[in-house]
Backbone as a printed PyTorch tensor [residue, N CA C, xyz], in Angstrom:
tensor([[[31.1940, 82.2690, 40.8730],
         [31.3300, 82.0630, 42.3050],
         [30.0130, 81.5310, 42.8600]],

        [[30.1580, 80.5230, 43.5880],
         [28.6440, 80.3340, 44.4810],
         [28.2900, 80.5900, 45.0450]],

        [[27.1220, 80.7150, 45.8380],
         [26.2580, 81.7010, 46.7000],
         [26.4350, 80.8890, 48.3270]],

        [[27.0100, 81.7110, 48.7790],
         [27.4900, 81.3560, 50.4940],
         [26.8470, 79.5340, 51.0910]],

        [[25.2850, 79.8030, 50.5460],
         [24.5650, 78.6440, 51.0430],
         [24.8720, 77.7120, 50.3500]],

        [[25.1590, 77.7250, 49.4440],
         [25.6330, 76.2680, 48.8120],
         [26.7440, 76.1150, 49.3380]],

        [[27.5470, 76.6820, 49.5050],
         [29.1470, 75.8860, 50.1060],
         [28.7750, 75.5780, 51.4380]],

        [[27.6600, 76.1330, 52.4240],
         [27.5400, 75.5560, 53.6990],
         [26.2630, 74.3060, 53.4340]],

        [[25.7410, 74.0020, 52.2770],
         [25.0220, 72.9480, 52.6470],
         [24.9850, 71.4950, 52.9420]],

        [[26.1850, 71.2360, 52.1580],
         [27.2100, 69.7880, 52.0680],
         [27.6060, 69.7900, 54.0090]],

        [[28.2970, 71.2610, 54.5520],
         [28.5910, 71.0830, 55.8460],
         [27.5240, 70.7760, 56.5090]],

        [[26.0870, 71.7500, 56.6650],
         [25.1010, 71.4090, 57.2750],
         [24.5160, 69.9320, 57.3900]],

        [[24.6130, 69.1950, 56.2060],
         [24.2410, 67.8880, 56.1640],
         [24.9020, 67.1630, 56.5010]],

        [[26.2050, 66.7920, 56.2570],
         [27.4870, 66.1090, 57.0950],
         [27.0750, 66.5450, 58.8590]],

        [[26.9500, 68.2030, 59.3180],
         [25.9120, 67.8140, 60.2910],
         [25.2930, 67.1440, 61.1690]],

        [[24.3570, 67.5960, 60.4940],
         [23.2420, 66.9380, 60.7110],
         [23.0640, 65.2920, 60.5180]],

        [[23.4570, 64.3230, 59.8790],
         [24.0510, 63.2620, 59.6630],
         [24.6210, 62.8290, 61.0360]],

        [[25.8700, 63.4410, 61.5250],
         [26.7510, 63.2200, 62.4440],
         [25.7120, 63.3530, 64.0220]],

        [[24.9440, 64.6390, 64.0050],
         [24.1800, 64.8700, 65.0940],
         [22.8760, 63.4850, 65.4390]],

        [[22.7050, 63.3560, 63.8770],
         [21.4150, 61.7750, 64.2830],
         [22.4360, 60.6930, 64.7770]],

        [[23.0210, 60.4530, 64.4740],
         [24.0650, 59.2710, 64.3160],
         [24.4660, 59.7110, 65.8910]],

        [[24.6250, 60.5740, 66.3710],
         [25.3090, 60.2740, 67.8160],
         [24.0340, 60.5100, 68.4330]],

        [[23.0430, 61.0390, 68.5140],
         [21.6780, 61.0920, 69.0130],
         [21.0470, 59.3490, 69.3190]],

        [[21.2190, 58.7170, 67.6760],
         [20.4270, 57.5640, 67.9960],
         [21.3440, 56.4370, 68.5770]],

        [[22.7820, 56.4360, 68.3180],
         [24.0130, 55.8080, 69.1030],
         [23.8420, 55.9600, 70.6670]],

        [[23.7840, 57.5180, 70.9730],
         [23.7730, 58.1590, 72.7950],
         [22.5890, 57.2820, 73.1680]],

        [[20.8280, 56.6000, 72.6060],
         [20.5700, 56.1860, 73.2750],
         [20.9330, 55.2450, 74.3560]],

        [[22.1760, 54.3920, 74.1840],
         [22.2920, 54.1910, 75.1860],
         [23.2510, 54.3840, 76.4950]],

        [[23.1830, 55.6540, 76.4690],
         [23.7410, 56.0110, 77.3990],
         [22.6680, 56.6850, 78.3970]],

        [[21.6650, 56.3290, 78.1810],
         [19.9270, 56.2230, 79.2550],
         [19.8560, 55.1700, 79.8490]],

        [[19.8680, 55.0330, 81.2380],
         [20.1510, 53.7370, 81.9400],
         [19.1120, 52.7970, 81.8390]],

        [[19.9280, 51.5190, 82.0490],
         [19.2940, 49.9700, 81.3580],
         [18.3320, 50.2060, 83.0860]],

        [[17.1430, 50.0590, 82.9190],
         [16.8110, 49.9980, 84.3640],
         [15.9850, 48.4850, 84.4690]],

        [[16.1210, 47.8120, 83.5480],
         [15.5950, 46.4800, 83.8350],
         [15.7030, 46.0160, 82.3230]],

        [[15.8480, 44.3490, 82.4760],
         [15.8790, 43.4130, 81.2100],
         [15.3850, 43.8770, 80.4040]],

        [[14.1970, 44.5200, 80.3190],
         [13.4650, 44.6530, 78.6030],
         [13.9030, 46.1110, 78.5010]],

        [[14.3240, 47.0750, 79.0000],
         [14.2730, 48.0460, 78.8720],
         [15.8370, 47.8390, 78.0620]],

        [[16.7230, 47.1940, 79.0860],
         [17.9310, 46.4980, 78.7200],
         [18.0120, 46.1810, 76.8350]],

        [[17.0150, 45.4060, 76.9680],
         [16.9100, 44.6450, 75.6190],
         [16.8520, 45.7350, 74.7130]],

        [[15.5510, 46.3340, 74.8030],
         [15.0950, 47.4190, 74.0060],
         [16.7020, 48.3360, 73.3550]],

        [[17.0990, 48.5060, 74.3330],
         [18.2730, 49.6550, 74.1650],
         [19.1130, 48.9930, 72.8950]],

        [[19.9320, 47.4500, 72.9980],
         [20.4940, 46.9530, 72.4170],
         [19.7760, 46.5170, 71.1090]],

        [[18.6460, 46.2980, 71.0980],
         [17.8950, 46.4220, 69.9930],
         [18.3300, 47.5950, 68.8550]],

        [[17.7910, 48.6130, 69.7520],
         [17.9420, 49.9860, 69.2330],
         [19.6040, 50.1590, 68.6220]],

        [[20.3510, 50.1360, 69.7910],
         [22.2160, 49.9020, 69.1520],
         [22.0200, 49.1490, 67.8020]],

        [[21.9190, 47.7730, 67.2890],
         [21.6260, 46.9010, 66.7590],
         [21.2160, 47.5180, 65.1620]],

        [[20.1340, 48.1780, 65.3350],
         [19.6420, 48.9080, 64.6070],
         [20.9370, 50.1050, 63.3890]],

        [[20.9250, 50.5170, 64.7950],
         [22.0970, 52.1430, 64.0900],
         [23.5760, 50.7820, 63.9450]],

        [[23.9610, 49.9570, 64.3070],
         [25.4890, 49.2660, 63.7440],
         [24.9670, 49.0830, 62.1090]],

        [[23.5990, 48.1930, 61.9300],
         [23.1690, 48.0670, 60.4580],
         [23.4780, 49.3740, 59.8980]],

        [[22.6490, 50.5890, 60.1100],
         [22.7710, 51.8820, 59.2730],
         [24.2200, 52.7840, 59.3790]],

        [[25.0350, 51.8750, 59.9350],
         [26.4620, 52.4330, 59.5490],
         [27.1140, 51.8430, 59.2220]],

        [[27.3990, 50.9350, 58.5720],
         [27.8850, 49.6170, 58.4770],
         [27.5140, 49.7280, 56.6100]],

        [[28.6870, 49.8480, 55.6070],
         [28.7680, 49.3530, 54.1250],
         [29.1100, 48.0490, 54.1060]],

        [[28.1010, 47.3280, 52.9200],
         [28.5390, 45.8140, 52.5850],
         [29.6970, 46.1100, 50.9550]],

        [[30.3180, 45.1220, 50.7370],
         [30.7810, 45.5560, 49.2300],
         [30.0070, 45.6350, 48.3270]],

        [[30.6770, 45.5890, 47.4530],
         [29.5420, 46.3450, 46.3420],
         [28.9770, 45.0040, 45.5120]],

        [[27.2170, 45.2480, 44.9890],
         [26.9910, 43.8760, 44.9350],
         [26.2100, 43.3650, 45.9060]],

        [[26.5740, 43.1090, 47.0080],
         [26.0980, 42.1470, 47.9610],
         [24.6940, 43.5050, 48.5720]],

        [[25.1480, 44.7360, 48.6610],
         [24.3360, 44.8420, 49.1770],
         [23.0880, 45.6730, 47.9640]],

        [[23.3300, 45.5850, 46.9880],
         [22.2120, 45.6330, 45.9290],
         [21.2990, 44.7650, 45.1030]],

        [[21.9510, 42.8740, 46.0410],
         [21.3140, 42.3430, 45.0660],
         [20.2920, 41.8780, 45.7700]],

        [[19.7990, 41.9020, 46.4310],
         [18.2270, 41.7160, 47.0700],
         [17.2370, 43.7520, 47.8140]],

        [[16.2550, 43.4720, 47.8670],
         [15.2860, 44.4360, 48.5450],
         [15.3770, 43.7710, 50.3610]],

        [[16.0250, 43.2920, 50.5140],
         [16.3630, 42.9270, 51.9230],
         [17.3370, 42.9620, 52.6170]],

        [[17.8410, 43.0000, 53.7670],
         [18.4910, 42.8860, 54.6370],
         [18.5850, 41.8640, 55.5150]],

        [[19.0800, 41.0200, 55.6530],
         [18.7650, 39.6220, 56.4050],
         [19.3410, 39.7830, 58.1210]],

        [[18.6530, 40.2600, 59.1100],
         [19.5500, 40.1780, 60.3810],
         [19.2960, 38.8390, 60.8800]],

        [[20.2650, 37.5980, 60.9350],
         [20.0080, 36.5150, 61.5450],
         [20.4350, 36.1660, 63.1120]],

        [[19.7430, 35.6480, 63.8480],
         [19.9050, 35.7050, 65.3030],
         [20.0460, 34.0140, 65.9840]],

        [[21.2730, 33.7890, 66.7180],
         [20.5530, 32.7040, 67.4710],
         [20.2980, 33.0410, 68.8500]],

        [[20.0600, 31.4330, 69.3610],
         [19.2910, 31.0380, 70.8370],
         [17.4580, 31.3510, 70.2490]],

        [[16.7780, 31.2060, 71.3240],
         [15.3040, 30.8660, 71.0750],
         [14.6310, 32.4090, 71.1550]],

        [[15.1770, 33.1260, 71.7060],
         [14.7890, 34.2840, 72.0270],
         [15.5800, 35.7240, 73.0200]],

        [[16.2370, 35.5750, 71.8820],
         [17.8150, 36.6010, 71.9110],
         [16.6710, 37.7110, 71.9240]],

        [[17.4980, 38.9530, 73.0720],
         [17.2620, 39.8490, 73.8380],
         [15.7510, 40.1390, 73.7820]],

        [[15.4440, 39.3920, 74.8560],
         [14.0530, 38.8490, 75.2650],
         [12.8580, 39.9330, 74.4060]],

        [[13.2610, 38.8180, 73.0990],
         [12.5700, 39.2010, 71.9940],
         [12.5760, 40.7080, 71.3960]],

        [[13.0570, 41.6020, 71.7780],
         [13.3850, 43.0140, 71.2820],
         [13.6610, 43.3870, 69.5970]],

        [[14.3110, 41.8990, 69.2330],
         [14.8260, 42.5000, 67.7730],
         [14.0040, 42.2170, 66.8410]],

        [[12.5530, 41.7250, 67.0370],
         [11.2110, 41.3200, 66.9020],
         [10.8700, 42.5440, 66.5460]],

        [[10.9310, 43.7060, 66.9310],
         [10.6340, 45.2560, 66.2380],
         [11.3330, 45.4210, 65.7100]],

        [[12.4570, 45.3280, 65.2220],
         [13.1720, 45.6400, 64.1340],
         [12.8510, 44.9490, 62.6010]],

        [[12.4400, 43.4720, 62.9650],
         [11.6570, 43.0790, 61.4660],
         [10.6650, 44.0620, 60.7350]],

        [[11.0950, 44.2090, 59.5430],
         [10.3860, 44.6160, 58.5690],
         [10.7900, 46.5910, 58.4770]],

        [[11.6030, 46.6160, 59.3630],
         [11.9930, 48.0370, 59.0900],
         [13.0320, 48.6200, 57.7670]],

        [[13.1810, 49.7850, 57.6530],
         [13.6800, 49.5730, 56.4590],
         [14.9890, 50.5680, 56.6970]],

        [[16.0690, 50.1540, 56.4260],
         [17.6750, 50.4190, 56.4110],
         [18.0220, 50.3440, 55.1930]],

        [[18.9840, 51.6200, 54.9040],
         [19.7830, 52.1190, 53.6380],
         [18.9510, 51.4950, 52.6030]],

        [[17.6160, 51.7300, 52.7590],
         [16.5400, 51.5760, 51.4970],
         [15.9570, 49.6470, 51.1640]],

        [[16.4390, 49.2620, 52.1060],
         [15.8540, 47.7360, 52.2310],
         [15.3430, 47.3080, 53.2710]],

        [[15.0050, 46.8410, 53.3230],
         [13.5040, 45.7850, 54.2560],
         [14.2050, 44.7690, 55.0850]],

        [[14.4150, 45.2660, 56.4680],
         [15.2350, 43.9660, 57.4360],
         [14.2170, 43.3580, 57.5850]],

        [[14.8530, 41.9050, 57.5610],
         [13.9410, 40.7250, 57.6840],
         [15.0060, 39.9380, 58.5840]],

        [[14.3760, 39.7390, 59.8600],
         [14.5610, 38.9290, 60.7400],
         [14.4670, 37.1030, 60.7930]],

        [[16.0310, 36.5600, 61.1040],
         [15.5280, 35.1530, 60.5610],
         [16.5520, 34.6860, 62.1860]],

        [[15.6320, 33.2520, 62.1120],
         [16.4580, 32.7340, 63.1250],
         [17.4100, 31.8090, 62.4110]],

        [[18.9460, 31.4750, 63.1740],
         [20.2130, 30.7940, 63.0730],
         [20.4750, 29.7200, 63.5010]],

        [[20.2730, 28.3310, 63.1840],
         [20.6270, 27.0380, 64.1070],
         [22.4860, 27.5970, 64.5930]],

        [[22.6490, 26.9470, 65.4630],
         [23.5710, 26.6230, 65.9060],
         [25.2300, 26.5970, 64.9640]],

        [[25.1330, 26.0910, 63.6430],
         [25.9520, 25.3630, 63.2080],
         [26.5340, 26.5990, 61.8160]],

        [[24.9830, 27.8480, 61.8610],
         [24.9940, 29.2060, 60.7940],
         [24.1490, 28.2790, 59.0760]],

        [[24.3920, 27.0390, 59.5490],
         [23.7850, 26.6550, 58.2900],
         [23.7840, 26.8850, 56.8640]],

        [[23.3010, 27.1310, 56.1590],
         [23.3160, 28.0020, 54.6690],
         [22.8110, 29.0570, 54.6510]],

        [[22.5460, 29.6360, 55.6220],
         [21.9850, 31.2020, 56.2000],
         [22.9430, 32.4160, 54.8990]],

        [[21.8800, 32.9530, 54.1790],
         [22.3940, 34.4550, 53.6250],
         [22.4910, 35.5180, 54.2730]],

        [[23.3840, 35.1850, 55.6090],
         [23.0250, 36.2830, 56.9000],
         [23.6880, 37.4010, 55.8910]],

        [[23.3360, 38.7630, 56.7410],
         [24.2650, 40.0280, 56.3400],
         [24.5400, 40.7090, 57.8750]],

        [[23.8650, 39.8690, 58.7120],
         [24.0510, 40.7330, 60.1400],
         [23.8440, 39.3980, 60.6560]],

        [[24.7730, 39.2560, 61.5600],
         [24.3790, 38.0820, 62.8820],
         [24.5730, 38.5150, 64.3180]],

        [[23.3230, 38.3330, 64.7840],
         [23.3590, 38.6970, 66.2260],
         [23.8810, 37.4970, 67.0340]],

        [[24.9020, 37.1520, 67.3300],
         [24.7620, 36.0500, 68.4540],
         [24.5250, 35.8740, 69.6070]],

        [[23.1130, 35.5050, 70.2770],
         [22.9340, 35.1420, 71.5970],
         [24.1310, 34.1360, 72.7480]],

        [[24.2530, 34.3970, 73.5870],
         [25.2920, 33.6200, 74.6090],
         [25.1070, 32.4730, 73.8010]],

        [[26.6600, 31.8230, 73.2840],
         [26.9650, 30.5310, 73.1300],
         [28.0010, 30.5240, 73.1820]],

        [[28.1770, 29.0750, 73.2430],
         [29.5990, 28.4140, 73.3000],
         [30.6530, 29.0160, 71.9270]],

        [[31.9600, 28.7750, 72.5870],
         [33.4380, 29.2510, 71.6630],
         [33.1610, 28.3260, 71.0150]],

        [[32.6760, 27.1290, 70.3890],
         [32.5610, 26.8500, 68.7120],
         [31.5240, 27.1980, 68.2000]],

        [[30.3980, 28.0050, 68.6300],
         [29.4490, 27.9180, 67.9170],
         [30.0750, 29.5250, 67.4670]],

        [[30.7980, 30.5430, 68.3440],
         [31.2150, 31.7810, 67.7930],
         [32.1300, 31.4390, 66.9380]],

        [[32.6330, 30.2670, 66.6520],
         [33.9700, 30.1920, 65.9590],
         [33.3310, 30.0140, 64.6750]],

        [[32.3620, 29.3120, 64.2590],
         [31.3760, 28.7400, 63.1790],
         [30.9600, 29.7790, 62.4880]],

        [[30.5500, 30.8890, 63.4690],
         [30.0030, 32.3700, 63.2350],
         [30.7300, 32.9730, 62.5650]],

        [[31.9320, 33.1740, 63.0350],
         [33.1610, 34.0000, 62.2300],
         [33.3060, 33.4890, 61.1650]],

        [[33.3440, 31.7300, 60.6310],
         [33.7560, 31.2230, 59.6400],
         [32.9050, 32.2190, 58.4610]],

        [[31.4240, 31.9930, 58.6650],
         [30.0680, 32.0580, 58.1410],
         [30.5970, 33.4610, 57.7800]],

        [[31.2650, 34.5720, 58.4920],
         [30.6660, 35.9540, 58.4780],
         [31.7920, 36.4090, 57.5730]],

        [[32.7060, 35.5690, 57.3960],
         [33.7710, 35.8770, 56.3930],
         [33.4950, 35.4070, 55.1040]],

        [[32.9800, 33.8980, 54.8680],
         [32.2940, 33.4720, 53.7760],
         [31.7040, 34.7620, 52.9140]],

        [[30.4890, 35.1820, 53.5570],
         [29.7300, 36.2480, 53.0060],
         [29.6420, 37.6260, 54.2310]],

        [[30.2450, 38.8670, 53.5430],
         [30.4070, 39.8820, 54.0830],
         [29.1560, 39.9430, 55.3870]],

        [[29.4360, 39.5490, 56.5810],
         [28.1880, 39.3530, 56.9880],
         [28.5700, 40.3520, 58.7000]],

        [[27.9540, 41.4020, 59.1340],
         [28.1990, 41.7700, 60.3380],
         [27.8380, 40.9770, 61.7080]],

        [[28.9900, 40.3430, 62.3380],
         [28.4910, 39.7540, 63.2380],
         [28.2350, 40.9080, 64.7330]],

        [[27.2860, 41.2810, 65.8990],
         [27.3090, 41.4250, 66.7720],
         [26.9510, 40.3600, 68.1130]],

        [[27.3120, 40.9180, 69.4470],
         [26.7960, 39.9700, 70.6000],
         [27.1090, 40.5890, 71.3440]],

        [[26.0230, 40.1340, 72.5710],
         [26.7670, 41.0090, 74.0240],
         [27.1220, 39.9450, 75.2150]],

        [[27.6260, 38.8400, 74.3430],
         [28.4390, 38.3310, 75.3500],
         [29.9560, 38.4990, 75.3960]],

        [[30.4760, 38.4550, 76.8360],
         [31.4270, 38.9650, 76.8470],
         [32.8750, 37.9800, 76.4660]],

        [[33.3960, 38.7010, 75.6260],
         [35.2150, 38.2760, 74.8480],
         [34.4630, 37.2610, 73.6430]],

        [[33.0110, 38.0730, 72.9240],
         [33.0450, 38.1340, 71.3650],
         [34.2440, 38.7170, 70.5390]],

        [[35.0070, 39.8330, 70.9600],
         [35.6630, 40.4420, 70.1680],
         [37.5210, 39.0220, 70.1090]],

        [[36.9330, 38.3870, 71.5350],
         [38.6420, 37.5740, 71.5350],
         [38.4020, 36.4950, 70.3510]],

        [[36.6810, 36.4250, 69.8420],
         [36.2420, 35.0850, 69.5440],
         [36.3290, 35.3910, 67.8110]],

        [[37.0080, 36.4860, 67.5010],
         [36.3230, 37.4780, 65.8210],
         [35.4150, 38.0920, 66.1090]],

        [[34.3340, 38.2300, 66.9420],
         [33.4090, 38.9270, 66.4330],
         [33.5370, 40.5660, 66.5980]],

        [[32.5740, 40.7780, 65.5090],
         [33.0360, 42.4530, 64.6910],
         [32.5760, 44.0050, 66.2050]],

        [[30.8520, 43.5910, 67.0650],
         [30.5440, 44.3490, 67.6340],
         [30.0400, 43.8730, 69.1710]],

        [[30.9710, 43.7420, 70.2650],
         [30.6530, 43.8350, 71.3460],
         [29.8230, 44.7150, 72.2640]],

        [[28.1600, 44.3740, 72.4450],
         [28.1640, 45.5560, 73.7270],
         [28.2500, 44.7330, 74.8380]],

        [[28.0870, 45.5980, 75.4490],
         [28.5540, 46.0810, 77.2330],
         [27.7570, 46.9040, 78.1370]],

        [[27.8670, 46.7760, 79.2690],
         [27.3650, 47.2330, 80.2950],
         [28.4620, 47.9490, 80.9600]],

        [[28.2410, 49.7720, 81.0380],
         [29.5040, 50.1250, 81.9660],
         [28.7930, 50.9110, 82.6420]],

        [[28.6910, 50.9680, 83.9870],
         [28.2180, 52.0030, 84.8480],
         [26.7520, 51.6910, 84.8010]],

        [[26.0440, 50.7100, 84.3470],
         [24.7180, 50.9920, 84.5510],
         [24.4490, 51.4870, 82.9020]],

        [[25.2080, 51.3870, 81.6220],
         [24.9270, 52.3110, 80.5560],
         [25.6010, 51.2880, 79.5060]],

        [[24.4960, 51.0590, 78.2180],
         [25.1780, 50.1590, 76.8960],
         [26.2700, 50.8710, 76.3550]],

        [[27.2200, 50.3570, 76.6670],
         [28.0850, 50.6710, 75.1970],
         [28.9490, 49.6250, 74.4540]],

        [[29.7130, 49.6410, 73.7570],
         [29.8290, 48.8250, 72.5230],
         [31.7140, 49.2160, 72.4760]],

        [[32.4600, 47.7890, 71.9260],
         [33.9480, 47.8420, 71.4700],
         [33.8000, 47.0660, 70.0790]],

        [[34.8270, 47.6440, 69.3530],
         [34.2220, 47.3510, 68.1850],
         [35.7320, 46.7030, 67.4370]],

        [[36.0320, 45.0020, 67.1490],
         [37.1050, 44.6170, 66.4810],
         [37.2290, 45.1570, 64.6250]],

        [[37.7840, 45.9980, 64.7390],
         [37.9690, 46.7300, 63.7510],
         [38.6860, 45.3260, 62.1590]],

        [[39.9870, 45.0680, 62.8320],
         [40.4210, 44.0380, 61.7150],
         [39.1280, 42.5600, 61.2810]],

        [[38.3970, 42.1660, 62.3050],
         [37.5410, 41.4440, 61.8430],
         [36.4610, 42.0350, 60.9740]],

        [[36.3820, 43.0030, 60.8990],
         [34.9770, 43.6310, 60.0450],
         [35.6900, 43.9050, 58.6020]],

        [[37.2720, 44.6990, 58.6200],
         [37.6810, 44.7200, 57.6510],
         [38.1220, 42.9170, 56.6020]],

        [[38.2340, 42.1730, 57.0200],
         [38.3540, 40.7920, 56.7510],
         [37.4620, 40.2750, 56.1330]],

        [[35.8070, 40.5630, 56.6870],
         [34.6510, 40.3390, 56.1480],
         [34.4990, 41.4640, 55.2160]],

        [[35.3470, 42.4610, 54.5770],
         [35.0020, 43.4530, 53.4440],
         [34.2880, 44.0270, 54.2310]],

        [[34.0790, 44.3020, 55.3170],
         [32.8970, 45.2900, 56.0070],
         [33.4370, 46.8580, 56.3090]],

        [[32.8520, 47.9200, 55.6350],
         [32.7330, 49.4980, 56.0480],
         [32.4280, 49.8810, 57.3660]],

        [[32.6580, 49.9080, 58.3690],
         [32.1580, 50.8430, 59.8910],
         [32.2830, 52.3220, 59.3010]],

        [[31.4440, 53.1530, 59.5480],
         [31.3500, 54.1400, 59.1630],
         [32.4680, 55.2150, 60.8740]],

        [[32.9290, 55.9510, 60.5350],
         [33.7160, 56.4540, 61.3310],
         [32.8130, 57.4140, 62.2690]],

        [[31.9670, 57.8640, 62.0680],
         [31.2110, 57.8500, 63.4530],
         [30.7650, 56.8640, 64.6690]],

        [[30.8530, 55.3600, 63.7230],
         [30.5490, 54.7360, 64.9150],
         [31.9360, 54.1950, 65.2030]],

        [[33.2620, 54.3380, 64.9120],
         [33.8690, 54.3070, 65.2460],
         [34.5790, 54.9520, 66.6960]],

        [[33.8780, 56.4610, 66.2710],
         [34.5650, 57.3290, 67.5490],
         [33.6160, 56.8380, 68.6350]],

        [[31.9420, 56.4030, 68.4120],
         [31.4870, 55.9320, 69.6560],
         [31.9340, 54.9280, 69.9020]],

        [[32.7710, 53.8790, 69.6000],
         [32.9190, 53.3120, 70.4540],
         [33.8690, 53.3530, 71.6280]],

        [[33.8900, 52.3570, 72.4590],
         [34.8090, 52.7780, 74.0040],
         [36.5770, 51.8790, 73.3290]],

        [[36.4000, 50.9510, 73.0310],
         [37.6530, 50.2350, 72.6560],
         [37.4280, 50.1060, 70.9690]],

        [[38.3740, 49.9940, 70.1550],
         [38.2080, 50.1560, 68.9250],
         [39.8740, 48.9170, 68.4220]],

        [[39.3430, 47.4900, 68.1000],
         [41.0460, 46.7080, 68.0480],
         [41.4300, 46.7120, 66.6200]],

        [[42.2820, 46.9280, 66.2540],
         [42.9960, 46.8940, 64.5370],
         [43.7620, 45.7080, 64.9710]]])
């Protein structure tokens, strides 16, 4: 028979797991009180979609990197500029910028800054090619494929999340960030 603490330690950590994960998710539910602060927040979101988010198997063992690729000149007035070089599920995000067109980009995350319905359409092509998470916070990404919409409700970030596009790209959402989100589309 095992000793009480071992059968509660698997619970404690599932946990504790669940408690960071809605801790570093709830940041934004601390009000956007201006653009960079704005930025910062979605940065931060940005961050925790990578660390919940499985690639298939393979893709995400065959480099020491993480590639988050971004367009426009300076998507969320420069915020995701701290996120280079941090390190997620044991690899090294490396921040790259995206022409217009996704190019030959080895994205694994694409942020898209406000653009036009073909340049999101290009995006989706790209993000299905290679298991690649697309997010943006412009609004009716999710009508356009893309996988993670945020939002502004009340003064507070939150995020809808197209469920069948992520599964399409072979992409895992981990079911915590599932329940945060506000709309969830299959």
């Amino acid at each position: 028979m095992m000793p009480p603490l071992r059968l509660r330690l698997p619970l404690l950590r599932g946990f504790v797991v669940a408690a960071m994960a809605l801790a570093a998710l709830g940041a934004g539910a601390a009000r956007a009180a201006d653009s960079i602060e704005e930025a910062r927040v979605k940065a931060v979101f940005i961050l925790n979609f990578i660390k919940f988010t499985g690639w298939p198997d393979g893709q995400d063992v065959t480099t020491q990197t993480l590639t988050l690729c971004v367009t426009g000149d300076y998507p969320l007035a420069g915020q995701l500029n701290a996120l280079d070089g941090r390190n997620v599920q044991g690899r090294q995000l490396r921040l790259q910028p995206l022409d217009a067109t996704g190019g030959e980009a080895a994205c694994d995350v694409i942020f898209a800054d406000r653009t036009d319905a073909a340049t999101l359409d290009s995006l989706r092509l790209l993000a299905n090619q290679r298991a690649t998470l697309t997010v943006s916070d412009q609004p009716g990404f999710l009508a356009h494929g893309g996988m993670i919409e945020l939002k502004i409700v009340d003064g507070r970030i939150r995020f809808d999340i197209n469920l069948a596009a992520a599964r399409a790209a072979n992409l895992m959402l981990s079911s915590q960030l599932l329940q945060l989100a506000d709309q969830v589309v299959q």
